[in-house]
Phi, psi and omega in degrees: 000322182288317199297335202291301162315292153344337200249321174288351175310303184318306190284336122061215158319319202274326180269352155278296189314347163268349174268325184262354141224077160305143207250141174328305198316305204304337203289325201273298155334300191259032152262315178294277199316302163317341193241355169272310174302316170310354227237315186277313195285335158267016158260339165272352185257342183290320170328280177304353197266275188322299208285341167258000148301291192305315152341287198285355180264350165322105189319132156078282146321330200294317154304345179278300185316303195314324193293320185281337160313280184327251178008304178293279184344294200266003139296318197291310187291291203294322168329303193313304215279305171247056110313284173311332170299298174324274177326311206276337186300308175322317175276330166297320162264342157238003182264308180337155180296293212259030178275357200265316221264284186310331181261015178275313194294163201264064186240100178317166205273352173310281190316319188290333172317318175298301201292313204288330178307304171303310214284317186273025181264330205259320159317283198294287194298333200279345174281335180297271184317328171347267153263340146315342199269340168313315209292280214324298176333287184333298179293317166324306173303308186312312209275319193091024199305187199250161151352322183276345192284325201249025134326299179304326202288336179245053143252327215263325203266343196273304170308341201251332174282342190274353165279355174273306190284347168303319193284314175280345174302314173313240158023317189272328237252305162308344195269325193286331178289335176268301197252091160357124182325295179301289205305312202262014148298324194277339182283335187276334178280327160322296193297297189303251151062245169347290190312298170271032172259300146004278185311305167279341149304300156325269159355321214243353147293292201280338169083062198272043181248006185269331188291337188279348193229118181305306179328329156295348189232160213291333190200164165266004148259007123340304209283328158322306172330280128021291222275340171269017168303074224249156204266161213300164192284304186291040203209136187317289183315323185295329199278276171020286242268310164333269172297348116311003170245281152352338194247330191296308156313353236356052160270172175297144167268149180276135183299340178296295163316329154330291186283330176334279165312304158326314190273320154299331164312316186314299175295322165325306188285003160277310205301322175316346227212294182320302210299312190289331181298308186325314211233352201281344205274308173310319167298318174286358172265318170283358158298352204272350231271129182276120184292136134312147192262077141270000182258335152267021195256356189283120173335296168315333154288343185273326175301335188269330159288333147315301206290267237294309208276347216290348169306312228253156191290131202308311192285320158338294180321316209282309185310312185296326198292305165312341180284274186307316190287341179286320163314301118018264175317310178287051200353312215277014173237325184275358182288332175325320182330306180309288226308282163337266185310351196277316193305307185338319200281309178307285191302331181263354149302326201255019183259345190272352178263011156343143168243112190275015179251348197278343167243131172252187197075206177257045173267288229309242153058238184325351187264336181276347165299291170324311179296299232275323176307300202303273183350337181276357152292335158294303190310308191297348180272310164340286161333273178333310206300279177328299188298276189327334174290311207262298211279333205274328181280337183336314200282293162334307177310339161290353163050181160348324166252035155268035172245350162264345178304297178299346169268011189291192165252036201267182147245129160332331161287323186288311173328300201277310206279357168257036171222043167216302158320315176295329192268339187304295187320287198307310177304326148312304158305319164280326159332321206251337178290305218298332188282281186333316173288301179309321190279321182301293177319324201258351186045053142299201188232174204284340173295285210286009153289296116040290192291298195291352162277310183305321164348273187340296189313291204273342148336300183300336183281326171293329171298314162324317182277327187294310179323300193292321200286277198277021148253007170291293196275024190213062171288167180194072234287289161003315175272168192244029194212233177195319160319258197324336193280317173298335198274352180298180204290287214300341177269358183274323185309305197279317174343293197315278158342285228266296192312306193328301218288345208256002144294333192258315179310312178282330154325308177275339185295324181331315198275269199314311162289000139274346173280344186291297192323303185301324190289326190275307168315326210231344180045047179253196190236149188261138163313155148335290203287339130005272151316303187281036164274299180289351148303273169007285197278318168318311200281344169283309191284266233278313142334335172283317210259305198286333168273345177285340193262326192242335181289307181291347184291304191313315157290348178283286199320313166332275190281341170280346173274358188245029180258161200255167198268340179286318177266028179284000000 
């Protein structure tokens, strides 16, 4: 265990020492991110409280649903877990930075199996424990359970993630002897992807909110049926679910499901610990294998960035052109695209199962107007997510060579406005289907289409500026990923910052789309002072968006051009 501590100090030691030297603003950062997840996390637990209360009061049913909740859940966490365990073991055990340094060293292959187990254990699982305890807590209360239950909870959650994480080690280990290492990151970032495009379309087909009304099924034993249909015996969750439902009823728990779990988490972590020593030396050679640039070697692209840069200023060009051929270049960045089409695909699936039919009459009409106005919260959430992806990171993505960038003959306004066009276009283009299809979809009217493309266009310009100005000013030359540099406390920061702003826009829009609507309803004419309300206000929402886009470049510019080059 001590050799096994040794190997996990760095990192460690690398997350305090990046916390103590930390400049205030970041400190101010990974204080708002901790009180933002505290925030989240008791809005999911108020969430599970209501949804399992509601469950559990259900006449007669109400224990069969709870069970059958459980049940989902903790299939859906195990599915997640080892997907992810799979994907992060790839980086961890063949990918990693510092494995040329750690397999040079006199480290037995145990240990190194172990301390790499943890690290992808505590990687993949720890938002899952998390945001999981909220669920449990929820049930413990619901039930009134006793002491032992939430006794169990630190026996039940730690056996129920080390099986997963066993599970994706394997998995990886095995995958890796068949496939180059990079390549079968980006095919696992496909699949996950797929899946969970898959997944939610299915979902949002069967409609499983359906479950709560007998009345949908043919007889009530179909709907028993149904709902007691239980998951295979031989299966991590089934043990789970058992002895958290068992702790919760105070009935005895069976020692057989008991050990099921306990012995299995053990035996994952043998088997896991044979397989990997057994297949890593090999595996670890085909990981080496260096991925090809044909995409970014393709002719049609280079014509096409020649047309588009040639109005921008040559050292622009250059950024941008560079920029774009990097994206290119990297599978593990232009594969977001799927990522892109995919949210695309989602949000106009979960806007057509809206249910816009539950008000009838001469209502129905306005409640759908409504729905279609209320979406453009979604389109803006979108928006934020793709700008957090693309844009916030931009700056970051110079690594190391961003000390040839400050020496350049760029100005910083020029700098940041060439990191903000290449990413801008595309974030228009989904803005504007995600408004036009939703509103089109919802059988709005030609206004509030109108309204919901102009939104877009300028939402995007504003988000765009937020994205660039504070990934300027809260950069992190160090990382090696994009991912991760967004999910960190400053992409969570600008989440916030970019919804307020795309709150407040629909906000000031409300009052002028409702005199219109109402005017179309009442078949009155809107007054002068009216009109000038609906300028008024439009024109405070397009001005809001157009200062959100030139006020944060300017402080970004600002502080990345006065940052000394030693702390980049």
């Amino acid at each position: 265990m001590r050799g096994i501590a040794r190997l996990l100090s760095p990192r460690v030691r690398g997350l305090i020492n990046r916390w103590k030297r930390a400049e205030g603003s970041m400190r101010v950062v990974s204080v708002l991110f901790v009180l933002f997840g505290l925030a989240f996390w008791v809005g999911l637990y108020a969430l599970m409280i209501w949804l399992i209360g509601s469950f559990h009061e259900v006449e007669v049913f109400g224990p069969i649903l709870t069970r059958k909740l459980m049940e989902l859940l903790l299939l859906g966490m195990f599915g997640l877990l080892c997907f992810s365990n799979t994907v992060t073991a790839l980086s961890t055990y063949y990918l990693s930075d510092d494995l040329e340094l750690l397999l040079s060293l006199p480290v037995p292959r145990s240990q190194f199996h172990l301390a790499r187990f943890l690290d992808t254990l505590a990687q993949s699982s720890w938002m899952i424990l998390v945001f999981g305890l909220p669920v449990f807590i929820a049930y413990g209360l619901t039930y009134e359970a006793a002491p032992i239950y939430y006794a169990m909870l630190a026996v039940v959650l730690p056996c129920f993630v080390v099986i997963p994480a066993s599970i994706g080690v394997v998995v990886a280990s095995l995958l890796v002897t068949l496939f180059p290492a990079r390549r079968l990151r980006e095919l696992m970032v496909f699949a996950g992807v797929l899946a969970l495009v898959f997944v939610v379309v299915m979902i949002r087909t069967l409609r499983p909110e359906q479950l709560v009304d007998a009345s949908n099924f043919d007889s009530l034993a179909a709907y028993v049926a149904e709902l007691q249909a239980p998951v295979p015996l031989l299966f991590p969750p089934r043990w789970a679910a058992e002895v958290l439902l068992s702790g919760l009823q105070g009935r005895p728990i069976d020692p057989i499901v008991w050990g099921l779990l306990i012995s299995g988490a053990i035996a994952a972590v043998g088997v896991g610990r044979w397989i990997t020593t057994a297949l890593y030396d090999k595996g670890r050679a085909s990981s080496q294998e260096a991925r090809q640039a044909r995409l970014a070697k393709a002719g049609w692209l280079d014509w096409i960035l020649n047309v588009s840069t040639r109005p921008m200023h040559p050292a622009q060009r250059a950024i941008v052109i560079k920029d774009v051929k990097t994206f290119f270049r990297d599978p593990g960045q232009w594969s977001q695209l799927l990522l892109v089409g995919s949210i695309v695909v989602i949000s106009l699936v979960s806007v057509a199962a809206l249910p816009v039919d539950v008000v009838r009459g001469p209502w129905m009409g306005t409640f759908r107007n409504v729905l279609a106005f209320a979406v453009l919260g979604l389109v803006g959430f979108v928006m934020a997510a793709l700008a957090a992806r693309f844009l916030f990171t931009a700056v970051s993505m110079e690594g190391r060579a961003w000390w040839l960038v400050r020496s350049s003959p760029l100005t910083a306004k020029q700098y940041l406005w060439s990191k903000v066009l290449p990413g801008l276009v595309p974030m228009i283009i989904v803005g504007e289907i995600l408004a036009i299809m939703s509103t089109w979809i919802l059988g709005a009217g030609g206004f509030l289409m109108a309204v919901a493309a102009g939104t877009a266009l300028f939402m995007s310009l504003g988000i765009a500026g937020i994205a660039v100005g504070m990934g300027a000013m809260f950069p992190d030359f160090k990382v090696d990923n994009a991912a991760r540099a967004a999910a960190g406390p400053q992409g969570v920061l600008f989440m916030v910052v970019s919804l307020s702003l795309v709150f407040a826009v629909i906000g000031i829009e409300a009052y002028p789309v409702y005199i219109v609507l109402a005017s179309e309803v009442k078949e009155q004419a809107i007054t002068p002072n009216q009109w000038v309300s609906i300028v008024a206000l439009f024109v405070a929402a397009i001005t809001l968006c157009l200062h959100a886009l030139t006020w944060p470049m300017r402080l970004g510019a600002k502080r990345l051009w006065n940052r000394e080059l030693i702390n980049g």
